[in-house]
OpenMM code with the backbone's topology and positions (N, CA, C; nanometers):
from openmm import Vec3, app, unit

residues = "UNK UNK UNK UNK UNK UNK UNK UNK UNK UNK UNK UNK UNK UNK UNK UNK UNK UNK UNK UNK UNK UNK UNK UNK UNK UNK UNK UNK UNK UNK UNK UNK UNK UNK UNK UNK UNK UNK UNK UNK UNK UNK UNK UNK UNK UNK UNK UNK UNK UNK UNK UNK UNK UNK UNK UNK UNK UNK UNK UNK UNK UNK UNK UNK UNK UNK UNK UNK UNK UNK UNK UNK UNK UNK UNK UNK UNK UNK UNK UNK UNK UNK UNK UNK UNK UNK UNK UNK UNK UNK UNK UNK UNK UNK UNK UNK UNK UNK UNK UNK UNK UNK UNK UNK UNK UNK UNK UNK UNK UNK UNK UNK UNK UNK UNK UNK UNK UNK UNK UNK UNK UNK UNK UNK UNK UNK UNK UNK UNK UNK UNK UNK UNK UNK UNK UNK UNK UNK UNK UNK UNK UNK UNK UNK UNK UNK UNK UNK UNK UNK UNK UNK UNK UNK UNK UNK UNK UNK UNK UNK UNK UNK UNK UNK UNK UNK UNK UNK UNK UNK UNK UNK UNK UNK".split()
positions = [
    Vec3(0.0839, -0.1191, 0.0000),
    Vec3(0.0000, 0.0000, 0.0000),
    Vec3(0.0881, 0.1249, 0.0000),
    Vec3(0.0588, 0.2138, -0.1036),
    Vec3(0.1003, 0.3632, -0.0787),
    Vec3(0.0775, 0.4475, 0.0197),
    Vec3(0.1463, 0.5498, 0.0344),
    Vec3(0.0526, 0.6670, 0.0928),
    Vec3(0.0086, 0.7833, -0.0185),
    Vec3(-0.0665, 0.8874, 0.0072),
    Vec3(-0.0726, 0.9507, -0.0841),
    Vec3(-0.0943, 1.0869, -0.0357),
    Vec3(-0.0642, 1.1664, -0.1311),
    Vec3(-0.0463, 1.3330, -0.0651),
    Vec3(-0.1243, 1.3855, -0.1978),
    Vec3(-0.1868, 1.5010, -0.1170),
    Vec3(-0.2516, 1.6267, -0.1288),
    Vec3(-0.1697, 1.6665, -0.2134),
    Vec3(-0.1439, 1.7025, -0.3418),
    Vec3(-0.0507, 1.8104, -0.4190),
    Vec3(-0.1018, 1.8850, -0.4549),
    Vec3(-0.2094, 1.9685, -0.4901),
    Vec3(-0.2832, 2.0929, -0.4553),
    Vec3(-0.4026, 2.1114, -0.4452),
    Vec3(-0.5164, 2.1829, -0.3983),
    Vec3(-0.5887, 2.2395, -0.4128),
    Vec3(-0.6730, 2.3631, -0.4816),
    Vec3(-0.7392, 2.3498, -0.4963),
    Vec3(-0.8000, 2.4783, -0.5756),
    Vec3(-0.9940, 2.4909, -0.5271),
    Vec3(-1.0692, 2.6135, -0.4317),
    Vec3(-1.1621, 2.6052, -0.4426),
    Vec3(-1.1663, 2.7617, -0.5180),
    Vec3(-1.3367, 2.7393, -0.5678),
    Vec3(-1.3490, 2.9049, -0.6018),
    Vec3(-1.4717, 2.9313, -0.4638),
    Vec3(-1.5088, 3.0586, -0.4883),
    Vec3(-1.5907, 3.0980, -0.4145),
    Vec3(-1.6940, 3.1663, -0.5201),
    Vec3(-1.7836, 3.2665, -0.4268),
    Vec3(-1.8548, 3.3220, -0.5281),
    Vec3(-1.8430, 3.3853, -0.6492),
    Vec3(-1.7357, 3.4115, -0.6377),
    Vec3(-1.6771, 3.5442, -0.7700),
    Vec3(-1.6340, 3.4493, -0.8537),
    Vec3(-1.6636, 3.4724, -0.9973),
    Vec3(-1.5715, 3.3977, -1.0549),
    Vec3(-1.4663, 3.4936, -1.1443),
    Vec3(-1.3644, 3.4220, -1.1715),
    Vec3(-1.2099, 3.4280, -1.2574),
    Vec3(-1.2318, 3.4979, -1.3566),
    Vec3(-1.1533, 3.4905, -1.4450),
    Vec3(-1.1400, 3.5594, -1.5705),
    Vec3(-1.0836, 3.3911, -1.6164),
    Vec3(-1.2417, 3.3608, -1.6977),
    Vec3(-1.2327, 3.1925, -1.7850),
    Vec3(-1.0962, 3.2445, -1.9187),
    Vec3(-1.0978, 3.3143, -1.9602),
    Vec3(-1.0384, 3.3843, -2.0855),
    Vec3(-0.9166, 3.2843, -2.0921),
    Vec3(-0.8391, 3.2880, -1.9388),
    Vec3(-0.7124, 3.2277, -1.9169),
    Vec3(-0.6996, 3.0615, -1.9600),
    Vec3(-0.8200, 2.9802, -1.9840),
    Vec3(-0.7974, 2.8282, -1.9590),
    Vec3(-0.9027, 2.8242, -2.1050),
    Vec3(-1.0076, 2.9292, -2.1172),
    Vec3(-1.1499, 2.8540, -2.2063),
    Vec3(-1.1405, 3.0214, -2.2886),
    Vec3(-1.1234, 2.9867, -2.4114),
    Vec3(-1.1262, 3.0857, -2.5577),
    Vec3(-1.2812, 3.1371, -2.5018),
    Vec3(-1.2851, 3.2483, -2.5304),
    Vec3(-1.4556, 3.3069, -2.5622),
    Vec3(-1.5385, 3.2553, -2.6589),
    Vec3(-1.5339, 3.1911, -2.7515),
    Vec3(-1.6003, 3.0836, -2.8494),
    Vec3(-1.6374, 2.9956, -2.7637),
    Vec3(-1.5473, 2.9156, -2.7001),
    Vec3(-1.5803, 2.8036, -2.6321),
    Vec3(-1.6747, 2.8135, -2.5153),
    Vec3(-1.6216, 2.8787, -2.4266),
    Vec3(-1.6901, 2.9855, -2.3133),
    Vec3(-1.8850, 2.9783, -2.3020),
    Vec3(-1.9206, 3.0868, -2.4281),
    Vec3(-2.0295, 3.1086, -2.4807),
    Vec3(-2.1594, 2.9811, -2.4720),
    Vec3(-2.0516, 2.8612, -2.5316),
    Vec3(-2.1094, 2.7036, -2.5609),
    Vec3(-2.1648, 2.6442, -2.3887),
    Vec3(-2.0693, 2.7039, -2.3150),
    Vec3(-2.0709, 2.6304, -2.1590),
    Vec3(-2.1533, 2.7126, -2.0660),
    Vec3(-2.2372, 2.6588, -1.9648),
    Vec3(-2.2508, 2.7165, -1.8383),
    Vec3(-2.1878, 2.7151, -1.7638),
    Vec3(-2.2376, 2.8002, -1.6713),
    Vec3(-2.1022, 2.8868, -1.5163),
    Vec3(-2.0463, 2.7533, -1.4591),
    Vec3(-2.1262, 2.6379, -1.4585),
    Vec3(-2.0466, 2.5102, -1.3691),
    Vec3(-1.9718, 2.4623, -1.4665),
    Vec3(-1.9411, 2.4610, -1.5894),
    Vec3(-1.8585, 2.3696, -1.6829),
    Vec3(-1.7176, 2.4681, -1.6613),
    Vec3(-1.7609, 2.6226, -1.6639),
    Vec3(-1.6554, 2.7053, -1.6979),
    Vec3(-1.5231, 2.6965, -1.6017),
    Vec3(-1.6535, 2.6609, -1.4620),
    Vec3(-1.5753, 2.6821, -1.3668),
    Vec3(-1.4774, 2.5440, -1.2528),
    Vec3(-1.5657, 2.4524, -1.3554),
    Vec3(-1.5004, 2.3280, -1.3736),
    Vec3(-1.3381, 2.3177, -1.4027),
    Vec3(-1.3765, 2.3659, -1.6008),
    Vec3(-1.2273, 2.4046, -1.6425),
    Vec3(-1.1685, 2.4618, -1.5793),
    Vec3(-1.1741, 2.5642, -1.4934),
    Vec3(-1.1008, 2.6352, -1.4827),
    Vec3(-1.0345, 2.6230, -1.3349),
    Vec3(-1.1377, 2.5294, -1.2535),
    Vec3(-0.9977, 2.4677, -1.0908),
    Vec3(-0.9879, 2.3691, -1.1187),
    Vec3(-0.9816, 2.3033, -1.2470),
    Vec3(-0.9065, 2.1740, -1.2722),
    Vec3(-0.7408, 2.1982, -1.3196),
    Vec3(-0.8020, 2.3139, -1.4030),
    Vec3(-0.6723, 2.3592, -1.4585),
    Vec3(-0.5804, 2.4257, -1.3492),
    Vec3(-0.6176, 2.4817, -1.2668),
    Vec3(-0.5310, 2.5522, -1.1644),
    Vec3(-0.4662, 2.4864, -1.0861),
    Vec3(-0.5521, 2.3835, -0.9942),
    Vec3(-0.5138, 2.2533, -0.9562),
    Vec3(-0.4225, 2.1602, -1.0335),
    Vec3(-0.4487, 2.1371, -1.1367),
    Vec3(-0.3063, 2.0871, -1.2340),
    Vec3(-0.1488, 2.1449, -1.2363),
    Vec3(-0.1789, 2.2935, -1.2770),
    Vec3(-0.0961, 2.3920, -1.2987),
    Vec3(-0.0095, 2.4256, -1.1637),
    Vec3(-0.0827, 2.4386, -1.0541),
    Vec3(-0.0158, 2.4291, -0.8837),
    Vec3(0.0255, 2.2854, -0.8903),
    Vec3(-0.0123, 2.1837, -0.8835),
    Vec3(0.0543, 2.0685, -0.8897),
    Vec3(0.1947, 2.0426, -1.0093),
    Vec3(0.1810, 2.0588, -1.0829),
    Vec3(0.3076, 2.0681, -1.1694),
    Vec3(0.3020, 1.9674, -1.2808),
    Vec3(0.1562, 1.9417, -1.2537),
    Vec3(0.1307, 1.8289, -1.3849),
    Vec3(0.0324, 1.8235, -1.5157),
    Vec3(0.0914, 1.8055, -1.5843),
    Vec3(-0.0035, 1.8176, -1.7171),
    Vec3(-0.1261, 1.7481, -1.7534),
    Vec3(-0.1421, 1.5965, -1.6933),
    Vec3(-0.2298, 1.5068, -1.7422),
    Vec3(-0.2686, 1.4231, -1.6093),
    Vec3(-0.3064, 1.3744, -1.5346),
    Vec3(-0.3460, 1.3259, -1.4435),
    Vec3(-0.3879, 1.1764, -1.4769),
    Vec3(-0.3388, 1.0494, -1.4612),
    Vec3(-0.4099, 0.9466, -1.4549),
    Vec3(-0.5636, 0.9136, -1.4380),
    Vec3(-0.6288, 0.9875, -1.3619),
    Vec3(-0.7650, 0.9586, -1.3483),
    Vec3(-0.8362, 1.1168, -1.3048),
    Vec3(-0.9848, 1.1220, -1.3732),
    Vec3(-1.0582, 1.2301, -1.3679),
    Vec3(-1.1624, 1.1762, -1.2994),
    Vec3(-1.1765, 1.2446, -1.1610),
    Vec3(-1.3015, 1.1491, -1.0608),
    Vec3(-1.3778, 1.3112, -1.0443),
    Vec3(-1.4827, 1.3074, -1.0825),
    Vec3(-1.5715, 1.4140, -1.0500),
    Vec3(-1.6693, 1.3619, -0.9645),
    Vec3(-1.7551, 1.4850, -0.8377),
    Vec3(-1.8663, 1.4301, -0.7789),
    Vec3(-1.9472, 1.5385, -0.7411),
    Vec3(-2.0583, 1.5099, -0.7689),
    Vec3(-2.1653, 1.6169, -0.7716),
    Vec3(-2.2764, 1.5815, -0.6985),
    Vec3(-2.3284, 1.6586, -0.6414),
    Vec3(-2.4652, 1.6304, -0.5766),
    Vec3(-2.6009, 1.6474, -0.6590),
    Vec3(-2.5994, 1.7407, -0.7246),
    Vec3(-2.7329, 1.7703, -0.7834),
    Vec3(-2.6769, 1.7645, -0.9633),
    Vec3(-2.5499, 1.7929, -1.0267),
    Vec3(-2.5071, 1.7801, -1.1541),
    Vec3(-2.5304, 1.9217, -1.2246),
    Vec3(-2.5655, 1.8941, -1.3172),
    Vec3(-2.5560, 2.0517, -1.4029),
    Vec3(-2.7296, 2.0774, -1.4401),
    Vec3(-2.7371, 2.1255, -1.3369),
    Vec3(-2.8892, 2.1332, -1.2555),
    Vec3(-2.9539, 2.2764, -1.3514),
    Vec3(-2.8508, 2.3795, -1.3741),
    Vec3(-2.8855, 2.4697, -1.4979),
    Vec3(-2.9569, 2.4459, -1.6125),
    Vec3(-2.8650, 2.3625, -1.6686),
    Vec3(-2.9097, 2.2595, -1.7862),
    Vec3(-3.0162, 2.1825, -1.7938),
    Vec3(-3.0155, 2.0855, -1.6834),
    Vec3(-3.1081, 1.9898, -1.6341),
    Vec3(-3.2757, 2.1005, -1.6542),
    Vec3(-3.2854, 2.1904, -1.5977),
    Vec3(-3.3742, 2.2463, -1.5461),
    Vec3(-3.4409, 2.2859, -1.7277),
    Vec3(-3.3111, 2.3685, -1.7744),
    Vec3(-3.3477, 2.4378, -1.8932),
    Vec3(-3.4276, 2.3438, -2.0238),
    Vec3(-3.3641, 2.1954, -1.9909),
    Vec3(-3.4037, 2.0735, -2.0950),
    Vec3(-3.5694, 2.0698, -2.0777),
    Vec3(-3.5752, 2.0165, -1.9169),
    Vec3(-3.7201, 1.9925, -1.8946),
    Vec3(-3.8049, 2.0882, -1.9419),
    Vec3(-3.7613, 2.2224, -1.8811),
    Vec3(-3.8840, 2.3154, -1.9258),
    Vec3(-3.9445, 2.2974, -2.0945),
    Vec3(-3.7802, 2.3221, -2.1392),
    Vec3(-3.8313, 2.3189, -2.2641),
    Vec3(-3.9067, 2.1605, -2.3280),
    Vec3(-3.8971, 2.0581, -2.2575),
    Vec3(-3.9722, 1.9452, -2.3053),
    Vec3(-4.1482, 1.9653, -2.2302),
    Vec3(-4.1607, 2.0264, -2.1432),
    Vec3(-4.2768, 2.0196, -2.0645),
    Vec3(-4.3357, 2.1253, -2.1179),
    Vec3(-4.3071, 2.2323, -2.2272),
    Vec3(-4.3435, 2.3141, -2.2867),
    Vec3(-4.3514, 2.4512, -2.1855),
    Vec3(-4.3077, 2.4704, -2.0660),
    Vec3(-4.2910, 2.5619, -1.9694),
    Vec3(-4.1839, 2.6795, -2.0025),
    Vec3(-4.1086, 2.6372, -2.1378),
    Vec3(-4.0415, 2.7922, -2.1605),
    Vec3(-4.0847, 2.8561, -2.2959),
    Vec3(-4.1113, 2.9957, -2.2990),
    Vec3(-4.1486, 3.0274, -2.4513),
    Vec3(-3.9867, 3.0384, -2.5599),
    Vec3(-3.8840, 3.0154, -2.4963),
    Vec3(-3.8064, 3.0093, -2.6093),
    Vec3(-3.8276, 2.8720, -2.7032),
    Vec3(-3.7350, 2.8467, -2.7924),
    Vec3(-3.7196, 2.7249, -2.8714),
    Vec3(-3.6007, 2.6073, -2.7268),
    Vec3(-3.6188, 2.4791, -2.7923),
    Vec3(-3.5668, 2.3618, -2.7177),
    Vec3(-3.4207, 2.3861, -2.7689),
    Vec3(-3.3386, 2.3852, -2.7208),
    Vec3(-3.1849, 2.3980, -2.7529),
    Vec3(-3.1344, 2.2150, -2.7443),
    Vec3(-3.0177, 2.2002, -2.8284),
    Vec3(-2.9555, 2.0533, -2.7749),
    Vec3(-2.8957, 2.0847, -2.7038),
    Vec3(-2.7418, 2.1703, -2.6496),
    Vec3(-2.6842, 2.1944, -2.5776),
    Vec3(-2.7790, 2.1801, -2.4376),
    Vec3(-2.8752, 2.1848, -2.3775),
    Vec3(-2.9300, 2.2169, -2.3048),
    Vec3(-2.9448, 2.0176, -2.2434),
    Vec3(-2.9874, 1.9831, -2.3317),
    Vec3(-2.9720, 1.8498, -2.3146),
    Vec3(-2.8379, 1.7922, -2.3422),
    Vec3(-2.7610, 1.7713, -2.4032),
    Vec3(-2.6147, 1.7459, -2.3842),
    Vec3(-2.4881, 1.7555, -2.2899),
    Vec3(-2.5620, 1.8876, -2.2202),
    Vec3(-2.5444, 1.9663, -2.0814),
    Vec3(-2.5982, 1.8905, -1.9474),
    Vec3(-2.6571, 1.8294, -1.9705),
    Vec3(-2.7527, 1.7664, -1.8486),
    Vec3(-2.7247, 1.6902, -1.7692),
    Vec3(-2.6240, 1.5875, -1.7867),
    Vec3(-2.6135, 1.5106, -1.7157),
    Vec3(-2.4933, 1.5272, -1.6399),
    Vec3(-2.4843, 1.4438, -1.5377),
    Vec3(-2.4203, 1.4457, -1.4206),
    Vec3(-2.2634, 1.4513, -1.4552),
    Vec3(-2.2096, 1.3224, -1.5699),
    Vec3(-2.0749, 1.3313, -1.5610),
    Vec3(-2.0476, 1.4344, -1.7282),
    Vec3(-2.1180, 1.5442, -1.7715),
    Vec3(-2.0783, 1.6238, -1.8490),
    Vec3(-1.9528, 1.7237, -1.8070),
    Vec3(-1.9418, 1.7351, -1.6530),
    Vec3(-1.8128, 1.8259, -1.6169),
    Vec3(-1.6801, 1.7181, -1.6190),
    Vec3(-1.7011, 1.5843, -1.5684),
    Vec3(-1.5888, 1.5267, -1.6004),
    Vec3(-1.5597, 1.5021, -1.7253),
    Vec3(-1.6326, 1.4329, -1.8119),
    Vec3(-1.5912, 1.4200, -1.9689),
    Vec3(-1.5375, 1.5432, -1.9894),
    Vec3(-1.6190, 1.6631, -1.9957),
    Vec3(-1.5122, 1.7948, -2.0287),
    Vec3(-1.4432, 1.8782, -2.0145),
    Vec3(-1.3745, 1.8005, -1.8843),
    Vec3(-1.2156, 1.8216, -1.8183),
    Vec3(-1.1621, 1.7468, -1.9034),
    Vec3(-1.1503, 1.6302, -1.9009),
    Vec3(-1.0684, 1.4867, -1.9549),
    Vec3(-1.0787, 1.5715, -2.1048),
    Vec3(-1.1644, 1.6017, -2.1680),
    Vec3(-1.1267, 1.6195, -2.3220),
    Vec3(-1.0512, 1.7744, -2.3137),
    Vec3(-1.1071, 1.8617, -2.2309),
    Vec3(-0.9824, 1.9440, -2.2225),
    Vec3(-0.8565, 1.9603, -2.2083),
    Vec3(-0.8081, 1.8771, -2.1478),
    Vec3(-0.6925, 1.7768, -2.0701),
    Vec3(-0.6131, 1.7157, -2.2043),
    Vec3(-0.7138, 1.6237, -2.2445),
    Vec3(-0.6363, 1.4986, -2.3566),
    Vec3(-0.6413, 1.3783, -2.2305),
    Vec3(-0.6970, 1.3816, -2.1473),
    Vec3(-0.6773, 1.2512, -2.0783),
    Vec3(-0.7717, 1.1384, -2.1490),
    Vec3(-0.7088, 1.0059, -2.1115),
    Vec3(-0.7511, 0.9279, -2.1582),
    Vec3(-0.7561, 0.8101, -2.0693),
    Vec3(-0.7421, 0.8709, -1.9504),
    Vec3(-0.7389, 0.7224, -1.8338),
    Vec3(-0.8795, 0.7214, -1.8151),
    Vec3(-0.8428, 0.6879, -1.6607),
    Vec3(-0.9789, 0.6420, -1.5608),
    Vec3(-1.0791, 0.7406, -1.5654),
    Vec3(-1.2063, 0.7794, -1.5846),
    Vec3(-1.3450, 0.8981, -1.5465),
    Vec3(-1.4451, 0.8521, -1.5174),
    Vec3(-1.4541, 0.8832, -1.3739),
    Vec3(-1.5607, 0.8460, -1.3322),
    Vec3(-1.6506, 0.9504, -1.2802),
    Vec3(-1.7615, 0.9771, -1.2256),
    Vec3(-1.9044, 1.0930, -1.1763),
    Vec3(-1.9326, 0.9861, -1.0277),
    Vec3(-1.9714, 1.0759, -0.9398),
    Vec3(-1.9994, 0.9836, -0.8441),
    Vec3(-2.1568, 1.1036, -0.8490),
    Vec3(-2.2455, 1.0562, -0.7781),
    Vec3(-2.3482, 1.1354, -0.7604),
    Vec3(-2.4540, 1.0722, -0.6419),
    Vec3(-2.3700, 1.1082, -0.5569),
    Vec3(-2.4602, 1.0284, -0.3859),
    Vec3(-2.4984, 1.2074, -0.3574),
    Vec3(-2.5780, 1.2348, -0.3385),
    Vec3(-2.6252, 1.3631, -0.2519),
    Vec3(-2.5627, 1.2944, -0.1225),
    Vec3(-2.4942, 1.4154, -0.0896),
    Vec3(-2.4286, 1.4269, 0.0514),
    Vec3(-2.3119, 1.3256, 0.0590),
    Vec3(-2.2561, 1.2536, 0.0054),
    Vec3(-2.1589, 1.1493, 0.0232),
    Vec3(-2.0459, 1.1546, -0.1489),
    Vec3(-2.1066, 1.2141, -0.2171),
    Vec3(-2.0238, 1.2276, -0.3446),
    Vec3(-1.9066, 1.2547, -0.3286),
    Vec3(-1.8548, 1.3746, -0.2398),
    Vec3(-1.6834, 1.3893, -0.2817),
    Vec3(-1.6647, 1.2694, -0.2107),
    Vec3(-1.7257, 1.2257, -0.0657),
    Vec3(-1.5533, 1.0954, 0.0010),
    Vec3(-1.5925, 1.0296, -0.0727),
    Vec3(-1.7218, 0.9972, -0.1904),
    Vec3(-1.6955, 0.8551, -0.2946),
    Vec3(-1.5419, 0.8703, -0.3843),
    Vec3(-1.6031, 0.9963, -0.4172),
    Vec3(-1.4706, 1.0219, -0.5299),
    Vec3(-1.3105, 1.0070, -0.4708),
    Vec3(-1.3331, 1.0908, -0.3526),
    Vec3(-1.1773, 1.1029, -0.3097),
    Vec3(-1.1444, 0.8943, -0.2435),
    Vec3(-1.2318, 0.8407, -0.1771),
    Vec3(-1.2068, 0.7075, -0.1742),
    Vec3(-1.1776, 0.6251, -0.2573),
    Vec3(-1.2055, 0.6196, -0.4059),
    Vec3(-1.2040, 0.5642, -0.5296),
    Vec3(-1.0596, 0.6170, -0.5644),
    Vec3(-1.0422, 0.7435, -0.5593),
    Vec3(-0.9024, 0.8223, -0.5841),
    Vec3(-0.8066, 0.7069, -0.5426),
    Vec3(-0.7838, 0.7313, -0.4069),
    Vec3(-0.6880, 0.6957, -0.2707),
    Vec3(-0.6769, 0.5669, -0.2660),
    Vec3(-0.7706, 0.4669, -0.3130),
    Vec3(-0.7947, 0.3328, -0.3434),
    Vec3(-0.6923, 0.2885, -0.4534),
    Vec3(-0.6918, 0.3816, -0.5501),
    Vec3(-0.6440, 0.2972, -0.6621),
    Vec3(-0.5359, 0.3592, -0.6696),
    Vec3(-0.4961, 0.5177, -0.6306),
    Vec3(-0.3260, 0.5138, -0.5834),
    Vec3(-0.2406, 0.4293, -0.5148),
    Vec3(-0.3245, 0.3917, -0.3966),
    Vec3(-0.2526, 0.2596, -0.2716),
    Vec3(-0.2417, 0.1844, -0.3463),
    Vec3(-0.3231, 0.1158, -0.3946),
    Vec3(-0.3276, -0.0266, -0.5195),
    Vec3(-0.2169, -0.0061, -0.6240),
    Vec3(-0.1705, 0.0677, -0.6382),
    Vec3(-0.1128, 0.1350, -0.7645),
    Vec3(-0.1428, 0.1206, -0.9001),
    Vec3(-0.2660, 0.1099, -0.9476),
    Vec3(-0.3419, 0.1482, -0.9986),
    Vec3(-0.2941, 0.2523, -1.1082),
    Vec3(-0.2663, 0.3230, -1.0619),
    Vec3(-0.2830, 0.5140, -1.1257),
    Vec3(-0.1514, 0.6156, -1.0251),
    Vec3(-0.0755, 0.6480, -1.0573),
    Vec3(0.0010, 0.7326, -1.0162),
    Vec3(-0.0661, 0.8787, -0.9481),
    Vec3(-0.1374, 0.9749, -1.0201),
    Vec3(-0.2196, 1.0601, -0.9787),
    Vec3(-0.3841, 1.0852, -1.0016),
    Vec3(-0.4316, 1.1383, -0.9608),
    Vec3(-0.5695, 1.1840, -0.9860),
    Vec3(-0.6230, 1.3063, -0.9767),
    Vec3(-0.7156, 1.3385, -1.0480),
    Vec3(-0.7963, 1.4787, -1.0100),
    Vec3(-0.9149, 1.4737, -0.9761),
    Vec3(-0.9665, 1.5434, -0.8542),
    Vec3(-1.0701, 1.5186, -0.7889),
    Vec3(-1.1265, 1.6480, -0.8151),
    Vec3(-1.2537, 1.6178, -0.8427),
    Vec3(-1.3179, 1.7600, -0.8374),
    Vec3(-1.4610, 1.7470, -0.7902),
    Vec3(-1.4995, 1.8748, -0.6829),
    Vec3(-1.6341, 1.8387, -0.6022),
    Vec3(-1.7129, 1.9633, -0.7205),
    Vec3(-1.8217, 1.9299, -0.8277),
    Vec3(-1.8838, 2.0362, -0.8655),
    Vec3(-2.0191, 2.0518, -0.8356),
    Vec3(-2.0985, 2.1584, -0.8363),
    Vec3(-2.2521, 2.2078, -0.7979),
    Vec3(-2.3024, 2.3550, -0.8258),
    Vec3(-2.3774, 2.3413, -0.8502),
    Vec3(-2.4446, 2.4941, -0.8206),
    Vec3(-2.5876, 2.4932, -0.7856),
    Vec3(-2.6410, 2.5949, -0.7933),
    Vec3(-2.7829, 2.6415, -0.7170),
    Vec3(-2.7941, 2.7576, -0.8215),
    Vec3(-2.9676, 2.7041, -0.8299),
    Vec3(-3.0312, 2.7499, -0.8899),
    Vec3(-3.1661, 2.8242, -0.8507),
    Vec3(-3.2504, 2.9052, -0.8740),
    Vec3(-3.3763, 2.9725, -0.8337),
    Vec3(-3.4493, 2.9012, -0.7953),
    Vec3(-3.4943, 2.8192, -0.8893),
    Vec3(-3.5785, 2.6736, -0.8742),
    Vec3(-3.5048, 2.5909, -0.7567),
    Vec3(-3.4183, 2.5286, -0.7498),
    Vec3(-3.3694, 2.4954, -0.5936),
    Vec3(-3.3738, 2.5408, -0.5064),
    Vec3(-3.3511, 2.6745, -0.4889),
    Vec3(-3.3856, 2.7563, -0.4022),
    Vec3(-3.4878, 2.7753, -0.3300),
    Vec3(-3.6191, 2.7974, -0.4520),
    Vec3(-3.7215, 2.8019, -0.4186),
    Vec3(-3.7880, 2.6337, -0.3469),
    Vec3(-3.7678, 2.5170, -0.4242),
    Vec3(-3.7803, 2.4180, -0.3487),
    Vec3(-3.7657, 2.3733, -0.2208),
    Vec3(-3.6734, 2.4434, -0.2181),
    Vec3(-3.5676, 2.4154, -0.0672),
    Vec3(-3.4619, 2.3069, -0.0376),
    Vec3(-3.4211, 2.2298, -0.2024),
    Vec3(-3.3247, 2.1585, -0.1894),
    Vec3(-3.2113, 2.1947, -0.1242),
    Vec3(-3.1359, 2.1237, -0.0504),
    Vec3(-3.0328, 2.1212, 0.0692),
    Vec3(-2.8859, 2.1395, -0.0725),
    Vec3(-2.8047, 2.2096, -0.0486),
    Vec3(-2.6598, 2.1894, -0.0988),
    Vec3(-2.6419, 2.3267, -0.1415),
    Vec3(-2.4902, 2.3114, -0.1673),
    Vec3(-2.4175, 2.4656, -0.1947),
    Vec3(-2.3513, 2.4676, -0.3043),
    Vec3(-2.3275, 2.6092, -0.3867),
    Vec3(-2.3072, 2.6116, -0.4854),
    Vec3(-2.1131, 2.5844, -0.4522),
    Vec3(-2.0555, 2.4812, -0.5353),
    Vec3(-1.8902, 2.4545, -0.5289),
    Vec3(-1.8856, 2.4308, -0.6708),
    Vec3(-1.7327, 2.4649, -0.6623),
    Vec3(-1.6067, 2.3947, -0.7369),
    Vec3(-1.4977, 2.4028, -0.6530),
    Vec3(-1.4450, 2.2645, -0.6274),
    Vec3(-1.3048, 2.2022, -0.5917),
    Vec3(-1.2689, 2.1174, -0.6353),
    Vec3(-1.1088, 2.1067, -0.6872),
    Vec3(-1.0365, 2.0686, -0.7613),
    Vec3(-0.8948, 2.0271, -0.6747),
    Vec3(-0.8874, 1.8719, -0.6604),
    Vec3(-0.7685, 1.8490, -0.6012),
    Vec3(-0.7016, 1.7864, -0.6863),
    Vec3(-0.5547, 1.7472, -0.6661),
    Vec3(-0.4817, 1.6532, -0.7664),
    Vec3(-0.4134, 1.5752, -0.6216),
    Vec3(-0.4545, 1.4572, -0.6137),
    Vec3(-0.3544, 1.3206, -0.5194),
    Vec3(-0.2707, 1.2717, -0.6249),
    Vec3(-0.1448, 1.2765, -0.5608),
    Vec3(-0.0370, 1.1654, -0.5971),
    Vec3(0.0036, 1.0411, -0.4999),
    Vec3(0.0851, 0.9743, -0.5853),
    Vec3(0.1325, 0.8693, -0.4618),
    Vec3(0.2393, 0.9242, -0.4463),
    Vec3(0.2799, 0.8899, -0.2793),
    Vec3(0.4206, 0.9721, -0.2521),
    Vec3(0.5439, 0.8544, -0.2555),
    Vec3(0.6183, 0.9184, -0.3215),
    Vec3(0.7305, 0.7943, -0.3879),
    Vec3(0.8364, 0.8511, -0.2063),
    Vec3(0.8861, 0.7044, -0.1961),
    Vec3(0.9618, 0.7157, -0.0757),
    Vec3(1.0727, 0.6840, -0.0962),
    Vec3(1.2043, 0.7284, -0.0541),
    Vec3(1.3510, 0.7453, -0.1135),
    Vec3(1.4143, 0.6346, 0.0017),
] * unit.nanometer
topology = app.Topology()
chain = topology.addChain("A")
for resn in residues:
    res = topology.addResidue(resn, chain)
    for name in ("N", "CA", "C"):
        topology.addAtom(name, app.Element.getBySymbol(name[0]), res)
């Protein structure tokens, strides 16, 4: 069994970045605030860590890209007067922020979505830490994503709007 270390962190808070730095304005436009902001503490978290590609992309979300999600239904339940977008549905599902890290990336390992309300990141970070010890995978990127929406709000669904972005390595011992 390994041990394994923390090699960086990255959360955001409310404010967000200047995407410009990681995601072209073309691209940008295509994404909502959780994809953007996805890219963008994965990339930081990479970039503080000192690594380019990460063995495994473990994302975990509680509610998913609940923006999207929301925007699909309406428009299938006939509840919005705009037109039905695809992006809106393509957008929807849970592991759309990990796939589009990993293709931002070029990774091509391990991706997985965990999606337990309330238990999602220790799935992810356990699955991580599992298969570093095992040796498995040299590093990983963990990322906790979410947001909140009006409609949640108004429901009174429980959770907070995040992005965190860790990278575990195994720690090589001399």
């Amino acid at each position: 069994m390994r041990d394994v270390k923390i090699q960086s962190l990255v959360c955001l808070g409310h404010d967000d970045p200047d995407f410009r730095e990681v995601i072209s304005p073309l691209e940008a436009r295509r994404l909502g605030r959780l994809l953007k902001r996805a890219v963008w503490c994965s990339t930081q978290a990479l970039r503080q860590a000192g690594l380019e590609n990460p063995d495994a992309v473990i994302t975990a979300t509680d509610y998913g890209c609940m923006e999207n999600s929301e925007a699909f239904l309406c428009g299938v339940l006939g509840l919005d007067d705009g037109t039905m977008r695809p992006v809106h549905f393509m957008q929807s599902t849970h592991n759309t922020p990990g796939s589009l890290i990993a293709i931002c990336l070029g990774c091509h390992g391990y991706n997985a979505t965990y999606s337990h309300t309330g238990r999602s990141f220790l799935s992810a970070l356990d699955d991580a830490i599992t298969q570093i010890r095992l040796g498995d995978i040299q590093s990983a990127l963990v990322c906790w994503l979410d947001e909140r929406t009006p409609r949640m709000d108004q429901s009174g669904l429980p959770g907070a709007e995040r992005a965190i972005a860790v990278v575990l390595t195994a720690c090589n011992h001399v």
